[in-house]
N, C-alpha and C positions, 0 to 999 in steps of 0.2 A: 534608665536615663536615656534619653532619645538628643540625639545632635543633628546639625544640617549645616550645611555649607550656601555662605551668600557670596555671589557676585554681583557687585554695583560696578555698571555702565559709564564710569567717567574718562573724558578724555584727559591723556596725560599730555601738560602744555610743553614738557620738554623733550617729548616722542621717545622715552626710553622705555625699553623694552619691558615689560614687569613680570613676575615672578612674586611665588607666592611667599607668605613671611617666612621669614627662615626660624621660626620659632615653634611653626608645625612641620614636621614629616613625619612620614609613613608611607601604610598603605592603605589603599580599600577594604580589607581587612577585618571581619571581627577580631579585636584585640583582647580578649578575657584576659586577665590578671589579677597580682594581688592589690588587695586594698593598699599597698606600699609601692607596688608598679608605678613607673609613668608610663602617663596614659599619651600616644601621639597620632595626631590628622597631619591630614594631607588633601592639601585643594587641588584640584584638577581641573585644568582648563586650558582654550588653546591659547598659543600665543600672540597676542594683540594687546592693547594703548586697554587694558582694564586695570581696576587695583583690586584686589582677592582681598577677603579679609572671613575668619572661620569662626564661629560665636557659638558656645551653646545656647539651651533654650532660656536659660535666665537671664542672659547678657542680652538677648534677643526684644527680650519682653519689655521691657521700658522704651523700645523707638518708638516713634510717631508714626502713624497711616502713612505722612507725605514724606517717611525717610524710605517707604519702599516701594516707591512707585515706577525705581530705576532698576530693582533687585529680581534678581534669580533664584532659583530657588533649588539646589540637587533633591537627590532620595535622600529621604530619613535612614539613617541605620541606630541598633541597639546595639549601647555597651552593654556587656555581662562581667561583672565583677563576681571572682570567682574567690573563695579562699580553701578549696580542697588543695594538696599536697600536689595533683597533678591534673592537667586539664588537657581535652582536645579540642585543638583551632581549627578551624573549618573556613571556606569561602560565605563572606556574609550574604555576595550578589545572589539572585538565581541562579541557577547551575545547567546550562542547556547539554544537550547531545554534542558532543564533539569538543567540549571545553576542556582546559587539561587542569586536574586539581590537585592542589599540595595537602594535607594533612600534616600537622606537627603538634607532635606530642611533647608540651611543655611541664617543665616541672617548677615548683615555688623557687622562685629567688632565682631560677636556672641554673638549678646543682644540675651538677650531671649526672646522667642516668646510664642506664645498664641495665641487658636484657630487656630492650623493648619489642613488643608485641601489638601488631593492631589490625581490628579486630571488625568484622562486619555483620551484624544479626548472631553474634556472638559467635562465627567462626573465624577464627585466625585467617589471616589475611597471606602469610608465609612466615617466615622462620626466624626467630626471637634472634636480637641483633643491637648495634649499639646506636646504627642511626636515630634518629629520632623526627623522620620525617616521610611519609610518603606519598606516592606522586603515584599519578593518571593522566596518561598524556591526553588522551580523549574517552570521556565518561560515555557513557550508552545509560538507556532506561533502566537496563538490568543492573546496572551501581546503585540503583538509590538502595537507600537502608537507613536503618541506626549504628552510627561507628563509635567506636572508643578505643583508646590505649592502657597498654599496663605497663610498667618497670620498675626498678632497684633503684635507687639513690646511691650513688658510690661513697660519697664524703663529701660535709656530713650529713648528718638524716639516719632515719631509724632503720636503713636496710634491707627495710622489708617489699615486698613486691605493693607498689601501689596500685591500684585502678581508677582511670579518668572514667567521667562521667558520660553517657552516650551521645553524641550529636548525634541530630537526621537529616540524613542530607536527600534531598530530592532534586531526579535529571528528571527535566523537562524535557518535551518534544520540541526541539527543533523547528520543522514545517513538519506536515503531515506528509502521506504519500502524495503523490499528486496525479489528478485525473488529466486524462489526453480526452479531448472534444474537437470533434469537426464544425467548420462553420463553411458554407451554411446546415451543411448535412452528410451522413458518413456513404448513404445513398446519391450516386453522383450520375449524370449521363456524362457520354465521351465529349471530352471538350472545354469542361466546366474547370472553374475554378475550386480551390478547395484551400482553409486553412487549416493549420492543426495546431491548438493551443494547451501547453501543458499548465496545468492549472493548479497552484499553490499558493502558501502564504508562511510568510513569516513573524513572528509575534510582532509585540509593538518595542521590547523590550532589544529586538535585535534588526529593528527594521532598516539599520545603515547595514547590515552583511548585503553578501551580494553571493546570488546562486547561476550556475552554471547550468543550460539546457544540453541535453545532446536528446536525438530522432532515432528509433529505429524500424525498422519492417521486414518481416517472416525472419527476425536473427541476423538481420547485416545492419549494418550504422549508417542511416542515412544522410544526419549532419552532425558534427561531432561538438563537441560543448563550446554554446557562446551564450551570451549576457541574455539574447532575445530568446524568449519562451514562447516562440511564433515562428513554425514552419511553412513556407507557403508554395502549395505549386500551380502554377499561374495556368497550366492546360495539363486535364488527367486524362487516361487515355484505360484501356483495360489491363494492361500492364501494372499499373498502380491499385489493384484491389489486390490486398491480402492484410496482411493482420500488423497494426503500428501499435508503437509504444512508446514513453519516453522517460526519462531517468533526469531528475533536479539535483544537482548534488555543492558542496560547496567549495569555496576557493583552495581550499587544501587538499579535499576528497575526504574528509572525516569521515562526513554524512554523506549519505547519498542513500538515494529511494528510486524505486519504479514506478509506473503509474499501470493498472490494468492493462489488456490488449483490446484495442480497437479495433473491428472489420471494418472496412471500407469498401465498397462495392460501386463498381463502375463497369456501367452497361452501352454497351453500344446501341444506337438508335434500331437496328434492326433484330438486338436481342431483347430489346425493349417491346417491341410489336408482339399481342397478343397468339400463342401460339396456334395454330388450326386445331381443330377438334378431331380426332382419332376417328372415334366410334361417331356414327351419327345415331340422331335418337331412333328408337325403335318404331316402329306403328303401333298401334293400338288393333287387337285383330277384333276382325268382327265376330258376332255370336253366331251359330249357326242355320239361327232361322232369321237375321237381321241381315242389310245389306251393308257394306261399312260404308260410313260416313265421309272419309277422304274421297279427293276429286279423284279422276282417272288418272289426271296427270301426275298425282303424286308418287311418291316414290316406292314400287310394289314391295312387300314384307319378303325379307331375308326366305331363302327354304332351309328346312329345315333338314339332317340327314333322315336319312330311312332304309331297314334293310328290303320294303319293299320296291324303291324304287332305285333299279340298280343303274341308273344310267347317274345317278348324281354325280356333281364333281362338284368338289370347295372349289375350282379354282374360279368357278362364278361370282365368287362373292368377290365384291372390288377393295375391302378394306383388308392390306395385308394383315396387321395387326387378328382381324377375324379370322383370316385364311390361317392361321397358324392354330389357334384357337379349334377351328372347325376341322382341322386334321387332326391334332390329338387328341379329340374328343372320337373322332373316328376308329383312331386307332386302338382307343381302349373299349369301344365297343367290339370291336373287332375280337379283340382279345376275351372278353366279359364271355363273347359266343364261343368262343375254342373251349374258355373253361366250362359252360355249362353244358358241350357237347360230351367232353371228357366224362363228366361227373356223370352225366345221364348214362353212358356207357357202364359206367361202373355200378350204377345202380341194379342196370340191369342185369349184368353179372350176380350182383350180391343176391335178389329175389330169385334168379333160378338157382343158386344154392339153397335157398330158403326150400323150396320147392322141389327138390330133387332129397332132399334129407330127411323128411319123414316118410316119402318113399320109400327107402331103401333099410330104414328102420322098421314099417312095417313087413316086408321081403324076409326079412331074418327070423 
């Protein structure tokens, strides 16, 4: 059985304040009960010059088109009319991240109970007790499940341990994490402007909450939580390149999220200038019975080292970066020569043993 709550738009001509009939209270509430329960609403709305009035869907059905043309209209909620011995009540709204939720485990006619237990994906929740209600000050993702309750009947009732039937309860996301973006771009020269906008949302169902920005860069706080999700700094300089983030969280601190690290990078105009070229290109050498094709003027081919020509020096060459180059490559020639003098040394050593030992072999 599905119900909804109307508000009609009329002005009251003697400006007293109204309020809803005192015939419905309650809560928002899923209310499960017995078929012998009373059942109780409750209209919700601000206060101002309206009249509330709460109808099911039968009482509903007989107006005219032009009786609703003034009317509002809430969410639909289901009643569940329950006749097990014990039942679990749950929140009917959606259930966001941060919200705080009651559980109460009710028994028929509201005998009282004893040794209750409750219970989620069928692990106990803590320690069998007489309350019969339990609470979450603020739910996370990780709460959703199937819940249910167990207990005793003290007096009267059959004694025996009952078990409520599961409700599932599902936490919603909140807002998501939220992305930091540069405007115009996270690549800046010195001087420039730059925005930083933290970028989220919040469902439709909780679009009156309000969330909190705070800035941060390389691990300090750059501006600490306010309403606007727009950091601005009106001249960057190179000081301001390193790595931003930011955190959305809400009026309480329930919730709260980070957003990725941004790089921001800001060049000064002369770090910006294309840097010189190190090495210049090589020539191309001529073949040995060709003449080379560059002008005279250009730029004569690097020498090369050589152990015949002992007057070379790298310090000719004019690119340091070469000069360094061209003496360790010296050097390990250098070296290359010591060893294969050594080695040849030795060789020769070893063939005049060679050469001396069958000698002396045949002597004997």
């Amino acid at each position: 059985m599905s119900y909804w709550v109307i508000l009609q738009e009329r002005e009251d001509p003697l400006g007293a304040t109204p309020c809803c009939p005192s015939s419905f209270s309650g809560s928002p509430w899923a209310m499960p009960s017995s078929a012998a329960g009373f059942l109780q609403m409750q209209c919700e709305a601000a206060a101002r010059a309206e009249e509330h009035s709460c109808h099911s869907a039968d009482a509903g059905a007989g107006a005219s088109e032009a009786d609703f043309r003034s009317y509002s209209f809430s969410q639909p909620f289901h009643l569940i009319v329950s006749y097990d011995w014990l039942i679990l009540q749950g929140p009917a709204k959606p259930v966001f991240e941060g919200d705080p939720v009651v559980l109460h485990c009710r028994a028929w006619q509201d005998w009282p109970l004893t040794q209750v237990t409750f219970y989620r994906d069928g692990s106990a929740l803590g320690p069998t007790g007489p309350s019969r209600d339990f609470s979450i000050a603020a739910v996370q993702e990780a709460d959703s499940g199937n819940y249910h309750c167990s207990g005793v009947f003290r007096s009267p009732g059959s004694g025996s341990l009952e078990t409520a039937s599961a409700v599932a309860i599902t936490v919603q996301e909140l807002f998501p994490a939220p992305v930091l973006r540069a405007t115009p771009s996270a690549e800046l020269q010195e001087g420039s402007p730059v925005t930083l906008t933290c970028q989220t949302k919040l469902p439709l169902q909780r679009s009156a909450a309000r969330l909190l920005f705070s800035f941060y860069k390389d691990g300090r706080m750059m501006r600490s939580k306010g309403l606007s999700a727009e950091f601005q700094l009106p001249t960057v300089s190179e000081a301001h390149s390193g790595s931003y983030w930011c955190e959305a969280a809400t009026e309480d601190n329930q919730v709260w999220k980070q957003s990725p690290q941004l790089e921001l990078r800001v060049q000064s105009p002369s770090s910006s200038a294309a840097p010189p070229t190190l090495n210049p290109p090589q020539p191309k050498s001529a073949a040995p019975d060709t003449a080379p094709t560059e002008p005279l003027e250009s730029r004569p081919p690097l020498p090369t080292p050589s152990a015949v020509d002992p007057g070379f020096s790298p310090l000719a060459v004019p690119d340091p970066h070469l000069h360094h180059q061209m003496n360790t490559l010296l050097k390990h020639m250098q070296d290359v020569r010591a060893l294969l003098g050594h080695l040849l040394m030795e060789l020769r050593e070893l063939s005049g043993r060679l050469k001396t030992g069958p000698a002396k072999s045949q002597a004997q």
